[in-house]
RONUFI-259272 format. One line per field, with one value per residue (C-alpha): residue in three letters; x, y, z. Coordinates in steps of 0.5 Angstrom, whole numbers, plus 500, padded with zeros to 3 digits. Example, Ala and Ser with C-alpha at 12.3 -4.5 7.8 and 13.67 -1.06 7.14 Angstrom:
BEGIN
type (Ala  Ser)
c1 (525  527)
c2 (491  498)
c3 (516  514)
***
This chain:
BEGIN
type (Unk  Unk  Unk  Unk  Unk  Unk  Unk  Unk  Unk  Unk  Unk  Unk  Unk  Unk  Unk  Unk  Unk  Unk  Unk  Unk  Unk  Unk  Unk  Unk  Unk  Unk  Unk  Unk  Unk  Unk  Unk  Unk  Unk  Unk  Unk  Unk  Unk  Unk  Unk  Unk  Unk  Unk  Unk  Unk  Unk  Unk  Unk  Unk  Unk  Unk  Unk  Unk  Unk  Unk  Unk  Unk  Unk  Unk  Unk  Unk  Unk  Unk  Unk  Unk  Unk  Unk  Unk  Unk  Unk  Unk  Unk  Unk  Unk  Unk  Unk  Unk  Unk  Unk  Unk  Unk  Unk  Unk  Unk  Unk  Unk  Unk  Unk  Unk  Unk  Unk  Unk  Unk  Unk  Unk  Unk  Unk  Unk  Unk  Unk  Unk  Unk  Unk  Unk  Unk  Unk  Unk  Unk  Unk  Unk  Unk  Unk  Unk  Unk  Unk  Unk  Unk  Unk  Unk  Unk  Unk  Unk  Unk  Unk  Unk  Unk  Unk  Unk  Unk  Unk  Unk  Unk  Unk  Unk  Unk  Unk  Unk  Unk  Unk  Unk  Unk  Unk  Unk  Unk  Unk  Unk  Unk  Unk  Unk  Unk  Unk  Unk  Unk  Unk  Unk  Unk  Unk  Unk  Unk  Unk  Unk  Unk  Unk  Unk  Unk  Unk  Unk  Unk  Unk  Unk  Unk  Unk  Unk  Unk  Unk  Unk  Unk  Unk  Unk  Unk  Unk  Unk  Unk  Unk  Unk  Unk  Unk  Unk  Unk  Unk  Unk  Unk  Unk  Unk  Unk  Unk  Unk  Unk  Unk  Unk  Unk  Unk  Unk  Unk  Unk  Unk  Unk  Unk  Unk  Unk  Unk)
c1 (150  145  137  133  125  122  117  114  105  102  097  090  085  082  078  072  069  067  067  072  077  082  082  082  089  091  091  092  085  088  088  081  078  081  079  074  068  072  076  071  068  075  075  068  071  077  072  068  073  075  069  068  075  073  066  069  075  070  064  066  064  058  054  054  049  044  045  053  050  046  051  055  050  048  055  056  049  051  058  054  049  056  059  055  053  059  062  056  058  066  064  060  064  069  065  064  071  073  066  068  076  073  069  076  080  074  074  081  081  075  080  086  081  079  085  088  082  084  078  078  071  069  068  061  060  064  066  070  074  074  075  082  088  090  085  083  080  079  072  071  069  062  060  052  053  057  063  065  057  057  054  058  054  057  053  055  052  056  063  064  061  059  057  058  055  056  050  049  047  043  041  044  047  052  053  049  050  050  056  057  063  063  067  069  073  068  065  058  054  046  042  039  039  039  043  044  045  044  048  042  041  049  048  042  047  052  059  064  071  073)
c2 (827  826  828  830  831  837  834  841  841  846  850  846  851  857  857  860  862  869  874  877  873  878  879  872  868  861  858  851  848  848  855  855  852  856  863  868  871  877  877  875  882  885  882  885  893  891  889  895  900  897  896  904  906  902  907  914  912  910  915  919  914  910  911  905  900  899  891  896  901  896  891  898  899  893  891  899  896  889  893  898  892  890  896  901  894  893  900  902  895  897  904  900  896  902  907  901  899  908  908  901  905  911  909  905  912  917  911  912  920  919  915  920  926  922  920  928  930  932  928  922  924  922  928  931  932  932  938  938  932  936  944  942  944  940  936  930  928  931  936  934  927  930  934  934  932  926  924  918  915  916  920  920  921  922  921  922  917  919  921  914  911  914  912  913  911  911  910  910  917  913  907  901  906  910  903  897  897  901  900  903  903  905  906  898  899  894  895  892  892  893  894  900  906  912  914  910  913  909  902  899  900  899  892  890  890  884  885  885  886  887)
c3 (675  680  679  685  683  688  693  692  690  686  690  690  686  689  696  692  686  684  679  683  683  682  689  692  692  691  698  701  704  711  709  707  713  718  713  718  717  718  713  708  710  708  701  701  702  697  692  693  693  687  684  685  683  676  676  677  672  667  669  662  658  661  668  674  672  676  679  681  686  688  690  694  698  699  702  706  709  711  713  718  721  724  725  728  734  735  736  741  745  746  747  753  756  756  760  765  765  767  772  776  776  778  784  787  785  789  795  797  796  802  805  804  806  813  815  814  820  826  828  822  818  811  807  808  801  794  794  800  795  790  793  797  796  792  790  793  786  780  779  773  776  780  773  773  766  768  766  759  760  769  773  779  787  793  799  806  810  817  820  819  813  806  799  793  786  778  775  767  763  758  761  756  752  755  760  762  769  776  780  788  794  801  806  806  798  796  789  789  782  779  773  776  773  779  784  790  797  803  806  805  798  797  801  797  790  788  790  783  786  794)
***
């Protein structure tokens, strides 16, 4: 009968040494290399959590140390440092994204508007967009509170030309950036922080998309 030898090797020892060894798990080295600071973190909440599993079970017996509760709020601090920036600078870029898409949605309704005239004209202001029936956009748009981090302005300029731009509510909060169209389409952007109502303005800024 024949033997065969199994070419299999043992897992090496584990990536790190903690006392929380419970948690970590036995890997290749290759594994270990390519280990993130993301999932350190999340072994991090596992010990946490169960870290405090293990006090509210044994809290009828005897109170956290003072080295645990400083250990959990140490680690819930480092967690929201990297959390709370992270969040704000998503939710940025998302006002941004829905600013910059908007501007092309009320540069077609203008379109649409002069179009529809019996003498093509862009609309005087925004409520001529948003008072038709139906409407040629949403009047949620032109709030005076603004909308997901913009305040929206429509500036008639003439029969022929407009402008209309989106400027943050909270300048590097809400939205780092200021954004404009006109009757050309194109979207132009700034790092300004108001309104922007004239050709020679909207000229003055950096074209994004056409």
């Amino acid at each position: 009968m024949e033997t065969f030898t199994s070419t299999r090797q043992v897992a090496p020892a584990v990536c790190f040494k903690s006392d929380r060894s419970n948690l970590w798990h036995r890997e290749t080295p290759k594994f270990c290399k390519s280990i993130t600071f993301e999932y350190i973190i999340f072994l991090e909440i596992l010990w946490t959590v169960n870290l405090i599993k293990k006090g509210i079970s044994m809290m009828k017996y005897k109170g956290f140390s003072l080295v645990e509760i400083m250990v959990v709020v140490g680690i819930i601090a480092l967690l929201t440092a990297i959390a709370v920036p992270n969040a704000l600078r998503a939710r940025l870029n998302a006002n941004e994204s829905a600013a910059k898409s908007t501007l092309k949605t009320i540069a077609i309704a203008c379109e649409s508007y002069r179009a529809s005239q019996a003498v093509p004209a862009y609309p005087a202001n925004s409520a001529a967009l948003t008072g038709a029936t139906p409407a040629y956009i949403d009047a949620s748009v032109f709030v005076a509170g603004g909308k997901q981090g913009y305040v929206f302005v429509y500036t008639y300029v003439g029969a022929s030309n407009f402008v209309c731009s989106a400027h943050p509510i909270s300048a590097n909060i809400t939205g780092s950036n200021r954004f404009a169209v006109n009757e050309s389409g194109v979207l132009r952007s700034d790092g300004g922080a108001s309104a922007v109502t004239t050709e020679a303005n909207y000229a003055g800024m950096k074209i994004i998309d056409y």
